[in-house]
C-alpha positions in Angstrom: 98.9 115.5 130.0 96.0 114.6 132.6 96.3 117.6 133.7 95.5 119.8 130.5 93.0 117.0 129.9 91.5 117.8 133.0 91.3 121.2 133.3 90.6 121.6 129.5 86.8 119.9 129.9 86.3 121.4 133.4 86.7 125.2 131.2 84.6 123.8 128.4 81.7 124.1 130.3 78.7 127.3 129.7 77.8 127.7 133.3 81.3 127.7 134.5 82.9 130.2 132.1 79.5 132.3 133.4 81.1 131.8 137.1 84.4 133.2 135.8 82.9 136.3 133.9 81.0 136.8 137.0 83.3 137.3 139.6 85.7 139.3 137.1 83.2 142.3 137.7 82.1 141.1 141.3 84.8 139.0 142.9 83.8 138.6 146.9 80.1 137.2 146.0 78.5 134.7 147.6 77.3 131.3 146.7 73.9 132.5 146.6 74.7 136.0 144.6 76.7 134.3 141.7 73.4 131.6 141.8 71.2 134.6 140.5 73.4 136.4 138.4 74.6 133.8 136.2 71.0 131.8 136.9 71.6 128.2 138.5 70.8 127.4 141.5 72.7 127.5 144.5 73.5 124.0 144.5 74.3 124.0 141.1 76.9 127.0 141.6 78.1 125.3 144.5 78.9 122.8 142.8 80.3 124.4 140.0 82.6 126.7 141.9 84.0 123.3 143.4 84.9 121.9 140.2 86.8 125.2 139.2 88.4 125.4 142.7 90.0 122.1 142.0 92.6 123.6 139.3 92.8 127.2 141.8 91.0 128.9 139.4 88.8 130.2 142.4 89.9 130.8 146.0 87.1 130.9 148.5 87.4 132.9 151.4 85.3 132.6 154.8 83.7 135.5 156.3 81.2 134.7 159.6 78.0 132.8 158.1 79.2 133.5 154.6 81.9 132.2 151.9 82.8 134.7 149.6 84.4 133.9 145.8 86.9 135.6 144.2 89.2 134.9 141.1 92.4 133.1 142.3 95.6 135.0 141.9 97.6 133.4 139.8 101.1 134.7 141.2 99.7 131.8 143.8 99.7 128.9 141.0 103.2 127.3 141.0 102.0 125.3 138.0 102.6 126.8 134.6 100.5 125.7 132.8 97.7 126.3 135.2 99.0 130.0 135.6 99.4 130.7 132.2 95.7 129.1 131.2 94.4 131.5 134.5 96.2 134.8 133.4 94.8 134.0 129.5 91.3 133.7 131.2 91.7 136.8 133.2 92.3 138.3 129.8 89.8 137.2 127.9 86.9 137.0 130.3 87.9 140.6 132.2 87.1 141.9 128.7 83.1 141.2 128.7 80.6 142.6 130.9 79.0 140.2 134.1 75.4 140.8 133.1 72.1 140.2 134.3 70.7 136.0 133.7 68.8 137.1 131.2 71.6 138.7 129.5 74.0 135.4 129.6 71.5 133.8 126.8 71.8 136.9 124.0 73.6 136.1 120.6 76.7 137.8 121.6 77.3 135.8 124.6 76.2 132.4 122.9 78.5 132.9 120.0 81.7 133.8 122.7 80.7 131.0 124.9 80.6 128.7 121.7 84.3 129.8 120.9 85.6 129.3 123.9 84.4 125.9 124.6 85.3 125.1 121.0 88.3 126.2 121.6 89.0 123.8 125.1 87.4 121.0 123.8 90.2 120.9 121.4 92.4 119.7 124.7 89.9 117.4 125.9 91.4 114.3 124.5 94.6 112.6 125.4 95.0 111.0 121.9 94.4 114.9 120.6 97.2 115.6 122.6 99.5 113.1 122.0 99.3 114.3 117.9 100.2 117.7 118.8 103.0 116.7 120.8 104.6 114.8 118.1 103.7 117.1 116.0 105.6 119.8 118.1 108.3 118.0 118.5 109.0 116.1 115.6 107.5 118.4 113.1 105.2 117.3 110.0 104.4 114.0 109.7 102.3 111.4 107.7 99.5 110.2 109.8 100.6 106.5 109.6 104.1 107.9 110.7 102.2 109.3 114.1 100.1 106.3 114.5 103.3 104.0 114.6 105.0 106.6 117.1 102.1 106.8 119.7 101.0 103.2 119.3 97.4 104.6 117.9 95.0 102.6 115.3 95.2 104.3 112.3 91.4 105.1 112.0 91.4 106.8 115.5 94.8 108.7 114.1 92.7 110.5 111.1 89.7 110.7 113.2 91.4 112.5 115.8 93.9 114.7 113.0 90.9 116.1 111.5 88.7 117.0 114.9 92.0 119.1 115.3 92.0 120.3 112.0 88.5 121.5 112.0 89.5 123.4 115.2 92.2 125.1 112.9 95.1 123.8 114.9 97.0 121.5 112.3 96.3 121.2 108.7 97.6 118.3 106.0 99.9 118.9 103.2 100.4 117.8 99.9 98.1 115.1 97.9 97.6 111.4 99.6 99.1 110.4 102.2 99.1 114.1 103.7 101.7 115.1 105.3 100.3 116.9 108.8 101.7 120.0 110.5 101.2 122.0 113.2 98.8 125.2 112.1 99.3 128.3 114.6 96.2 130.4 113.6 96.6 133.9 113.4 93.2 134.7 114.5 91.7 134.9 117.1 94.6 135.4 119.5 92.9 134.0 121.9 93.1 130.7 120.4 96.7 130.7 118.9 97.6 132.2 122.9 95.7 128.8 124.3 97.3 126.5 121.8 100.6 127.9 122.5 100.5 127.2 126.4 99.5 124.1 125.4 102.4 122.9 123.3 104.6 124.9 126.2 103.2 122.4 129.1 103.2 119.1 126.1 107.1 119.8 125.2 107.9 120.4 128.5 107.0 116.8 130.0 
């Protein structure tokens, strides 16, 4: 689970998802290339392309003076979870165009950088994750039934059920006490797709 924690808030993050986009259309760039089409500085991209090379979402690859970035194949991720979560970003982030800095702050690209880091920072909590996973596994419960089960205060158990319930991944049931359920949304795929790798990795430990 630290793992989907972990890699969840390092892809909820503007300026990396801008790296990703970026080297869809211009994989082989440079530290200093990425810097000024995406607009941080080098440092800053450094940086950045660090944090994402952590989870082998980037591979770097030496050339003289120069180190050249380019999205990691994920045929090399032994992980599943980090493969599946990769080829889903591949998807997704192959479908938009790498545009100019000035570009990255237009309505379009603000409202699909809001869903996608909406859409990780439903991952971003162990507690989240521990609901879905009974929730998965068990099937519908009352809350106070998945607060006795993960050892959870039942305050934080609500507050947590209805962050995920505003992200349109479970839903309650039925007048007081609700019984809660799993909700697999039907749109956007891209967020049923991420929820379903999700609950793949959580059932599998």
């Amino acid at each position: 689970m630290d793992l989907i924690v972990a890699v969840s808030r390092a892809l909820a993050s503007r300026p990396r998802l801008h790296l990703l986009q970026a080297l869809q259309s211009r994989p082989g760039s440079t530290v200093n290339e990425l810097a000024e089409t995406v607009g941080l500085t080098p440092s800053i991209t450094s940086y950045e392309l660090k944090r994402l090379g952590n989870f082998h979402f980037v591979q770097a690859i030496p050339n003289g003076r120069f180190v050249h970035y380019q999205p990691a194949k994920t045929c090399h991720l032994s992980n599943i979870f980090l493969r599946e979560t990769l080829e889903l970003l591949h998807r997704t982030l192959g479908g938009l165009n790498s545009t100019p800095c000035e570009v990255w702050n237009s309505a379009a690209q603000k409202e699909q950088d809001e869903k996608l880091m909406k859409m990780f920072t439903t991952y971003t909590h162990l507690r989240r994750l521990l609901l879905l996973r009974q929730l998965a596994v068990k099937g519908a419960r009352p809350a106070a039934d998945l607060a006795a089960h993960i050892n959870m205060s039942a305050a934080a158990t609500s507050r947590h059920l209805v962050k995920l319930q505003r992200r349109g991944v479970v839903c309650a049931e039925g007048p007081p006490p609700h019984v809660w359920q799993l909700l697999t949304p039907a749109e956007p795929a891209l967020r049923r797709n991420m929820l379903n790798i999700v609950l793949r990795a959580l059932k599998a430990l």
